[in-house]
C-alpha positions, 0 to 999 in steps of 0.5 A, a space after each residue: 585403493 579404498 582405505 587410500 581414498 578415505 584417508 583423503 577424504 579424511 585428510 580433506 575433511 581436517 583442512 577444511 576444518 582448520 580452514 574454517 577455524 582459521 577464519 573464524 579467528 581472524 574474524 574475531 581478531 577482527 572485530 577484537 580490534 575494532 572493539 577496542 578502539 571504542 571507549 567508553 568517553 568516545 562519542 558519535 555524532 546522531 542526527 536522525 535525517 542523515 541516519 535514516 538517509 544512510 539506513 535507506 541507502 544502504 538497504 536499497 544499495 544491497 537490493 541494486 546490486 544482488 539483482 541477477 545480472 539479467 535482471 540488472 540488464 533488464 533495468 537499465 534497458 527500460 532506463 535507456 528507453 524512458 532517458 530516449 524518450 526524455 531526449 525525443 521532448 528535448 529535440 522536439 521543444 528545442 527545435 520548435 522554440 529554440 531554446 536549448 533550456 526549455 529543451 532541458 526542462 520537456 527531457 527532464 521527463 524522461 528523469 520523472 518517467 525514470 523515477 516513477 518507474 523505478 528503472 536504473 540509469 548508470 550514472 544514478 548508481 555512482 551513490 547508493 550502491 557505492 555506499 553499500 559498498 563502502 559500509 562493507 555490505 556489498 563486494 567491489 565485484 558486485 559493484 563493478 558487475 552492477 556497473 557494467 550491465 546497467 550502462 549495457 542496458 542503458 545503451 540497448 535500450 537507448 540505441 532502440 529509441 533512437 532509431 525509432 525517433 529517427 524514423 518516426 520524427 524525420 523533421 526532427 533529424 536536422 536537430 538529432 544529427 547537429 547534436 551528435 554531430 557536436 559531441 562527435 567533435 569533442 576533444 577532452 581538453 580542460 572545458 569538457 573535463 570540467 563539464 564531465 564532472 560537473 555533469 557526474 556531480 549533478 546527476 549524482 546530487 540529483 539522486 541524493 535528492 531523490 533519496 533524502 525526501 520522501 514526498 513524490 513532488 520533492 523528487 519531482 523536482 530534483 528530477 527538473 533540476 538534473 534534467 536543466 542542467 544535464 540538457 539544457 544547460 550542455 554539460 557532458 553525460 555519457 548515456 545522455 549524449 552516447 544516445 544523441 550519437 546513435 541519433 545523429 548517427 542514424 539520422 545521417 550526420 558525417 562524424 557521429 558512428 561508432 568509432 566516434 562514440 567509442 573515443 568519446 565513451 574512454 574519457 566521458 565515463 571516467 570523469 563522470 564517475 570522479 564527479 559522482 563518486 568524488 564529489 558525492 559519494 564520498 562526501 556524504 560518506 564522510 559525513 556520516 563517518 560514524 554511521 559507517 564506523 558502526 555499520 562495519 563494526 554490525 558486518 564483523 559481528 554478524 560475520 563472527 556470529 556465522 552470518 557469512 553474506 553479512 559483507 555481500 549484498 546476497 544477504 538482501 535476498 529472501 530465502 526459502 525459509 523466510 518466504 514460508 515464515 511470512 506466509 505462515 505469520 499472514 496464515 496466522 494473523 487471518 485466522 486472528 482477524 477471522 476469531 475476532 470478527 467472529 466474536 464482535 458478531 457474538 457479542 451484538 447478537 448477546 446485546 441484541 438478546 440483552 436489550 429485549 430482555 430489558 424491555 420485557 420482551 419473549 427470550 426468543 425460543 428458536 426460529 420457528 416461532 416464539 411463544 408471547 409472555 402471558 399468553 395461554 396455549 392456543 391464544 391467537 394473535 390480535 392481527 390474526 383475529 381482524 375481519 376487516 382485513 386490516 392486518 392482512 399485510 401485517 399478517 403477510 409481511 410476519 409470514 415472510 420473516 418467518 419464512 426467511 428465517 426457516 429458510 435461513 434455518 435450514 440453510 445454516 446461515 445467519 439462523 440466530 440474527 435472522 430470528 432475531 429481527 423475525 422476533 422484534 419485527 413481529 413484537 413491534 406490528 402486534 404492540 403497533 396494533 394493539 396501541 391503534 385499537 386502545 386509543 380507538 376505544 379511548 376516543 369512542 369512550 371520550 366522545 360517548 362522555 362528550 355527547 351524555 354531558 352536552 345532552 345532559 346540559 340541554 335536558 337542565 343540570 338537576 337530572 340525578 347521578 342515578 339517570 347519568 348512569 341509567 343513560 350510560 350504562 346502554 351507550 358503554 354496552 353498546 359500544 363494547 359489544 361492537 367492539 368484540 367483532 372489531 378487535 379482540 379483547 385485552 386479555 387476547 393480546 399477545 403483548 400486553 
């Protein structure tokens, strides 16, 4: 029983394998084929606006439609909440200056609130999504699904606001109910099929606005022009008007129930989607016929290279292994920005060191204090030495740095940049001192000069140089002998 089994096993194993090869063959043939129609003479149209809106198209069209189905419906659910609200303005503007057209431009709103939001209307994917599809990156199964629980969440959420209006706006339901009640009446002759696609067609080419400008007030008014015309100017919108049929359903009118929606949902959708996808999509696709041949040619490759979700919008989705690639790349690139700072502040403080050595400064020895340049063991401060008090708050505010930078020390942080303001802070009080007491000094020597030559000139100006230096002598000791208990001399100074 055993060997039986494994030799299915086995059997199964050799299947899948030539399976596999299978595969790989065609696909190589595949794009065998495909390159060989490429020659050298042959070339293709570049123009980088159309690129760059095909690029977008196709990027965003895959991220749409590998959404989880009830993310999918989450989204047009929200789309049909802010289109309910759009058609709550609508009503109330109409009705209040009854015009239908300044209606159209107070629901265009709900297109503003749709785009700011990034929710999802069903009509809005009849572009992107499809040219990610055509571009053979996505598969018509994901489309169609994509499709049908958008417009599901379109209804849901649009069915909700409705009621609410309803109840919430009751002088509104005369308005509500007369614009259900007329799209309750609606018969699929030659005029509704045109309004159909021409409705398709606008919402559409609104979309393809939206996507070919980067500017938020370019797709604000692209938002403006599809809400005129959708509203204002009466054309045939499936959410649009299934919504206003829940309105007039609730708000009383006779033929506006779900039977009548139903009839009216048959013909309306599939004449939107011909105005979308036939008048948009697939024009703009043809005019980027090249963009397109050259993005099948990238899916073969890919495919042929192992890729297998290369032609499935399921290749848009980050895996495991690049969410762990990112971070580390983020764990990396802070650590790079951590070195450099860290050197930036090694190199102003090796600046800083540099620029007190230029200017003769002490090279500072360490936190605790610093030895003066010239200065014997044990010499005291000038600062220290004043017994006027005149340096007491110098004397208190280098206590304090000093204080800061043993806390500073002690505490590991910011040691070297604290010592170092400590130390040009107590080098620029002790020069500000000692230039205060010279130019005192200079002052008395001045005035004593002043006052002997203006006595000398009452006294005649025959006196001898012998007597000016006999009357100067007693006025220069004095003065330096009052000098010693004001101020220290210069051969105290800590600085100079």
């Amino acid at each position: 029983m055993a060997k039986k089994d494994g030799q299915r096993s086995s059997k199964l194993a050799e299947d899948i394998t030539k399976l596999e090869n299978d595969v790989d063959k065609k696909r190589e043939k595949t794009l065998e084929k495909s390159m060989e129609k490429l020659k050298d003479e042959e070339t293709f149209h570049h123009e980088d606006a159309l690129d760059d809106a095909f690029t977008s198209q196709i990027n965003e069209g895959r991220q749409r439609l590998a959404r989880p189905r009830p993310q999918q419906f989450i989204t047009g659910f929200m789309g049909g909440v802010e289109i309910g609200l759009g058609i709550l303005a609508g009503v109330a503007v109409t009705q209040a200056s009854g015009s239908q057209l300044l209606g159209g431009v107070a629901f265009s709103f709900g297109f503003i609130i749709l785009l700011l939001a990034h929710s999802e209307l069903f009509t809005e994917g009849f572009l992107i999504p499809t040219t990610a599809y055509i571009a053979r990156r996505a598969k018509l199964i994901q489309l169609i699904r994509f499709w049908f629980y958008t417009f599901l969440g379109n209804l849901v959420g649009g069915f909700l606001v409705m009621w609410m209006t309803v109840t919430a706006y009751p002088h509104l339901n005369a308005t509500i109910a007369g614009f259900g009640q007329h799209f309750a009446e609606l018969s699929p002759n030659l005029e509704n099929v045109v309004l159909a696609i021409l409705a398709g067609t606008s919402i559409t080419l609104m979309t393809r606005m939206q996507i070919g400008t980067k500017d938020v007030v370019g797709k604000i008014v692209a938002s403006l022009f599809g809400g005129v015309l959708l509203f204002g100017v009466g054309m045939l919108h499936s959410v649009l008007d299934t919504l206003l049929m829940f309105g007039g359903w609730f708000a009383g009118a006779p033929d506006s129930n779900p039977l009548a929606i139903i009839q009216f949902l048959w013909w309306i959708i599939p004449l939107n989607m011909i105005g979308g996808i036939v008048g948009v999509a697939i024009p703009r696709t043809l005019q980027a016929k090249d963009r397109v041949k050259i993005e099948r040619l990238r899916v073969a490759r890919d495919l042929l290279a192992g890729n297998e979700l290369a032609g499935d919008a399921r290749g848009a989705l980050k895996t495991g292994a690049d969410v762990r690639r990112e971070l580390e790349q983020e764990v990396e690139e802070a650590l790079e920005e951590q070195e450099e700072d860290e050197e930036k502040h090694r190199d102003f403080l090796g600046r800083i060191s540099s620029a007190f050595r230029r200017i003769g400064g002490p090279r500072f020895s360490g936190p605790a204090e610093s030895t003066p340049t010239g200065a014997k063991k044990g010499s005291v401060s000038k600062t220290t030495k004043r017994p006027n008090g005149a340096g007491n708050s110098n004397s208190s505010s280098q206590a304090n740095n000093s204080q800061l930078v043993h806390s500073g020390a002690r505490s590991g942080k910011g040691n070297a940049a604290d010592a170092v303001l400590h130390d040009a802070q107590q080098r620029m009080a002790s020069g500000k001192n000692t230039r205060k007491e010279r130019g005192a000094k200079l002052i008395n020597i001045i005035k004593e000069r002043v006052s002997q030559k203006s006595g000398n000139g009452n006294n005649g100006a025959e006196q001898q140089p012998r007597s000016q230096h006999s009357q100067e002598t007693p006025i220069l000791k004095g003065k330096a002998t009052k000098g010693k208990s004001d101020a220290p001399n210069d051969n105290e100074s800590s600085d100079y």
